[in-house]
C-alpha positions as CSV (number, residue, x, y, z in Angstrom):
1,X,2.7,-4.6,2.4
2,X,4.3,-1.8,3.4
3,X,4.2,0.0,7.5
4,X,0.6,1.1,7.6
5,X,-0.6,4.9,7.3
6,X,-4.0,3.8,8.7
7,X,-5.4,1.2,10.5
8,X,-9.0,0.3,11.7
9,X,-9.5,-2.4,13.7
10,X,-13.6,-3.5,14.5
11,X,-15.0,0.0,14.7
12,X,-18.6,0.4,15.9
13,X,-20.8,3.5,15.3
14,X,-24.5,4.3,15.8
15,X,-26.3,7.2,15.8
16,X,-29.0,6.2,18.8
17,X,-30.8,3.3,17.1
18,X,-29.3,3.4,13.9
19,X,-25.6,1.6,13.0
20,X,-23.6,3.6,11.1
21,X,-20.8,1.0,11.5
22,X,-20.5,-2.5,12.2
23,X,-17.3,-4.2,13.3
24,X,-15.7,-2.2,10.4
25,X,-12.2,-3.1,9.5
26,X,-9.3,-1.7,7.5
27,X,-5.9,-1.3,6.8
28,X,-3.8,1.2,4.1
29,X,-0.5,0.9,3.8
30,X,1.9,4.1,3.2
31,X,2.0,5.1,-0.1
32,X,-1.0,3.5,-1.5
33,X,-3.6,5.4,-3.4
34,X,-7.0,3.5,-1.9
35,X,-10.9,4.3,-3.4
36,X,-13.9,4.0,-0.8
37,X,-17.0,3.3,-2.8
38,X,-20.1,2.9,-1.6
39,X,-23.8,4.9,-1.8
40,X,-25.0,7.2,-0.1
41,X,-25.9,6.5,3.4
42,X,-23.3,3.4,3.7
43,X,-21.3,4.9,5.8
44,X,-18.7,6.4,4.2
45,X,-18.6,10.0,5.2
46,X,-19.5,8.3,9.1
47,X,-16.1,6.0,8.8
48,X,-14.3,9.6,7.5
49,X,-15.3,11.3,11.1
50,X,-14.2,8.8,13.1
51,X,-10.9,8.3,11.6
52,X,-10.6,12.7,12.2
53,X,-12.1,12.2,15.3
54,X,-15.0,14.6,14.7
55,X,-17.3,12.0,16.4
56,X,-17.2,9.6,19.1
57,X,-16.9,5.6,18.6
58,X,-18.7,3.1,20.8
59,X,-16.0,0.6,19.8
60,X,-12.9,-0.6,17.9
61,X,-9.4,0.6,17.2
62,X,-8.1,3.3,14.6
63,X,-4.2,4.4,14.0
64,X,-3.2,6.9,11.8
65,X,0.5,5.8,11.1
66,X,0.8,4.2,14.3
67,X,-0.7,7.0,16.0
68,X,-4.1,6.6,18.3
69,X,-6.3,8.8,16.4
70,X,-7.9,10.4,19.3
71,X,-4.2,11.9,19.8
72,X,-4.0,15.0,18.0
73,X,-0.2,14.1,17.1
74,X,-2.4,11.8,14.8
75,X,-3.5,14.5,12.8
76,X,-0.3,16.2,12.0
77,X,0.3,14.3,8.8
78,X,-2.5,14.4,7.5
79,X,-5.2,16.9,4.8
80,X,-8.4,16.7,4.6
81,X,-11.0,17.3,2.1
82,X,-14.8,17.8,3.0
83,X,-17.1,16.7,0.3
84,X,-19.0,20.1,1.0
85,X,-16.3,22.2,0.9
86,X,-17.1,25.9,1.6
87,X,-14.4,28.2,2.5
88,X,-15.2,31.8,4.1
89,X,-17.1,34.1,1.5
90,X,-15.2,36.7,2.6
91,X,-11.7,35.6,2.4
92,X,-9.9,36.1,-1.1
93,X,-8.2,33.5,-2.3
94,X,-5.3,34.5,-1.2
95,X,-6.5,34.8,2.2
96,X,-7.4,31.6,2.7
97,X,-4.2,29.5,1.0
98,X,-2.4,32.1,3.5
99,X,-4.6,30.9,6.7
100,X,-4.7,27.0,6.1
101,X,-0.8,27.3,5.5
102,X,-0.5,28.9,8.5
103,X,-2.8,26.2,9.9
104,X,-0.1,23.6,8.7
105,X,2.9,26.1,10.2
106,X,3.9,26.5,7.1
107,X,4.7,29.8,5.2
108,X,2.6,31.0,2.6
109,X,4.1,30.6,-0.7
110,X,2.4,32.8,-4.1
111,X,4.8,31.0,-6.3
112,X,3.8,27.3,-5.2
113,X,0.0,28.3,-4.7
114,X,0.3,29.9,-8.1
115,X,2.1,26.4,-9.7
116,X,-0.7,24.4,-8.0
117,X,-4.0,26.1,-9.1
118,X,-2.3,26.3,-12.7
119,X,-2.4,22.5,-12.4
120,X,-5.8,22.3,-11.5
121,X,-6.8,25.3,-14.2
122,X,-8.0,28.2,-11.7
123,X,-6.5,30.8,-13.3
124,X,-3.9,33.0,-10.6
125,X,-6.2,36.0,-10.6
126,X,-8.6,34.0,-8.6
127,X,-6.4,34.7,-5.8
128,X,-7.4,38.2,-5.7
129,X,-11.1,37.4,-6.1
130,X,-13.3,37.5,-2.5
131,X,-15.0,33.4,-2.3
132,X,-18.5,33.9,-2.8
133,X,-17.6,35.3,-6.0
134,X,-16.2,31.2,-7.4
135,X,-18.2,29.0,-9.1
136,X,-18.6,25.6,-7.1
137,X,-15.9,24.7,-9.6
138,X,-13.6,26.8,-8.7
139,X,-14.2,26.5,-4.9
140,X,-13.5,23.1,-5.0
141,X,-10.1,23.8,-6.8
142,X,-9.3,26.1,-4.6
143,X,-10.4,23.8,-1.5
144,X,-7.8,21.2,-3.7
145,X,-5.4,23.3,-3.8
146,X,-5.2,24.0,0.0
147,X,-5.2,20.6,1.1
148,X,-2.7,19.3,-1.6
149,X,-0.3,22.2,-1.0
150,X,0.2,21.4,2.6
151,X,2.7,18.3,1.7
152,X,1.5,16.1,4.4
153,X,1.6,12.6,4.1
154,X,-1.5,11.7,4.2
155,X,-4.6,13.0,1.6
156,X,-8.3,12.3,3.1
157,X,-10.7,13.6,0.1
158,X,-14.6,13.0,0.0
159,X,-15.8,13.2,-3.6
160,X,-12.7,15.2,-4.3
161,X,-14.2,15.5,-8.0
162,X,-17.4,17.2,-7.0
163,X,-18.4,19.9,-9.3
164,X,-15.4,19.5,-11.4
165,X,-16.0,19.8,-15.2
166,X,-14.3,16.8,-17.5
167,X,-11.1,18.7,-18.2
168,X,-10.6,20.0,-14.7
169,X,-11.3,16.2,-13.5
170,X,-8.6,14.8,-15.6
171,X,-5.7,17.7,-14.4
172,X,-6.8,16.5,-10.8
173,X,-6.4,12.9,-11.6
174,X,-2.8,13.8,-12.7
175,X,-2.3,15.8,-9.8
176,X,-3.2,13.0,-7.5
177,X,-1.1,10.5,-9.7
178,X,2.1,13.2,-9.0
179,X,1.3,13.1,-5.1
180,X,1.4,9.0,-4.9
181,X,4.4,9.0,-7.1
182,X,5.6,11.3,-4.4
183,X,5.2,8.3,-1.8
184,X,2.1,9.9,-0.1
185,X,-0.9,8.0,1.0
186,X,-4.0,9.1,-0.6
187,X,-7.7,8.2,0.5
188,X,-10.8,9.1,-1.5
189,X,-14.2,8.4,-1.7
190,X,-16.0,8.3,-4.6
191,X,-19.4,7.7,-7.0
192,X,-17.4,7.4,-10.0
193,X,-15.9,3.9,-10.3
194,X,-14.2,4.4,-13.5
195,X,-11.9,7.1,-11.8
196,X,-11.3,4.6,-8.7
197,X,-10.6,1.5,-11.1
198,X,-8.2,4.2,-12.8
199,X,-6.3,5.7,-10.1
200,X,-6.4,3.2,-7.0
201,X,-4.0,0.7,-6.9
202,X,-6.8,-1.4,-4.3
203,X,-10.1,-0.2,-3.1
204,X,-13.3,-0.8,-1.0
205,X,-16.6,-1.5,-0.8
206,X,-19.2,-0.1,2.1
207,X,-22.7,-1.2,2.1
208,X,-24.8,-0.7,5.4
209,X,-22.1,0.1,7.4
210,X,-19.9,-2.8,6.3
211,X,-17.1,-4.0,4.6
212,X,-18.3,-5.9,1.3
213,X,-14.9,-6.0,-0.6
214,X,-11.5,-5.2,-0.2
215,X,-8.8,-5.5,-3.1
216,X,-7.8,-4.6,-6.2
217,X,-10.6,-3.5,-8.9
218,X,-9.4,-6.2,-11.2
219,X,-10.2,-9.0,-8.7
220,X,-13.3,-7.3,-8.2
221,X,-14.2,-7.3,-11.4
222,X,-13.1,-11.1,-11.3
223,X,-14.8,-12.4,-8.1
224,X,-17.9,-11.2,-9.5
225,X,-17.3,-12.4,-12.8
226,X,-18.4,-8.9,-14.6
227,X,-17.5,-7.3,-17.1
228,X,-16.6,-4.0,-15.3
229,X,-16.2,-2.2,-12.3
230,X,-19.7,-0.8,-12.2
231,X,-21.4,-4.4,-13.2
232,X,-19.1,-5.7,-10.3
233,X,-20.3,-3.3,-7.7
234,X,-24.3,-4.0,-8.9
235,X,-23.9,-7.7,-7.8
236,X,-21.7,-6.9,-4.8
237,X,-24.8,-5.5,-3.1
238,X,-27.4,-7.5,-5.1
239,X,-28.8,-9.0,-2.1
240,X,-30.6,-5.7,-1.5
């Protein structure tokens, strides 16, 4: 395997009473596209703010290429994509892919923003629209947009799918196909297995705050003996 882009190492988080996380561990390499599955409530979104740092850890280790990720040089290489993602109603589209690319100290650029929402199908004129007049569709395009158009080397995306209708969902799952050809790392979480066992080249599987599974979807599949992803992920957690 490859140098790693992030590294986790026993992490430990509880909100009072309740664990979020227990001795979670785990390691992506550079350039791999990696699926977190797992319900809701098992820990996922958690395991997202302490690798960004939004929240504190009572223990463990986390490195985001080689970087202690309570630095904020961690950060610098990295996008990431809220699961809620709501951008200010007042800001046109323009406005905002303007702001976060200043954000990233990069200069805004209408051709490239235009290129990347015509690969996700928001038409250009959206730019000129104010946010609260999108569609949850087209917020979370243009949400995708933002974070894929800052180049960074490292994609964090909760549910990046959300709201997206079946076309929309398959221009996004060529988009993130071009970024990992690209040699970037990408890391999503997501309810849809089929689009994990699709895109990821290995995955994993939370449940309670754990780690339950960690490899490819095909031995997955075959260390459960199922038939497919979904049948796989059903007996994973079975003991429940």
């Amino acid at each position: 395997m490859s140098a790693s882009a992030l590294r986790i190492n026993g992490l430990n988080k509880a909100y009072g009473s309740a664990v979020a996380l227990a001795g979670f561990s785990l390691e992506i390499a550079q350039g791999e596209c990696f699926g977190l599955v797992g319900e809701n409530g098992a820990g996922k979104t958690t395991l997202i703010k302490c690798i960004l740092d939004f929240c504190d850890i009572q223990a463990g280790e986390i490195s985001i290429f080689g970087t202690p990720h309570r630095q904020t040089a961690a950060r610098s290489r990295l996008a990431f994509l809220p699961e809620r993602f709501t951008p200010p109603y007042y800001l046109t589209g323009r406005d905002f892919l303007r702001y976060i690319s200043g954000l990233h100290n990069l200069a805004y650029d209408e051709t490239r923003a235009c290129a990347m929402l015509g690969s996700l199908e928001l038409d250009a004129s959206a730019l000129d629209r104010p946010a609260r007049a999108y569609s949850k569709g087209m917020t979370q395009k243009l949400g995708l947009a933002a974070c894929l158009l800052s180049g960074k080397d490292l994609y964090i995306l909760d549910e990046p799918t959300s709201g997206l209708d079946p076309k929309a969902r398959a221009l996004l799952k060529r988009e993130i196909k071009t970024q990992h050809g690209a040699g970037r790392t990408v890391l999503m979480t997501s309810h849809a297995l089929p689009d994990v066992a699709e895109m990821c080249g290995r995955m994993a599987v939370m449940h309670r705050g754990q780690l339950r599974f960690c490899g490819t979807p095909a031995d997955f599949i075959a260390q459960h003996g199922a038939s497919d992803l979904e049948q796989a992920y059903l007996d994973c957690i079975a003991d429940d």
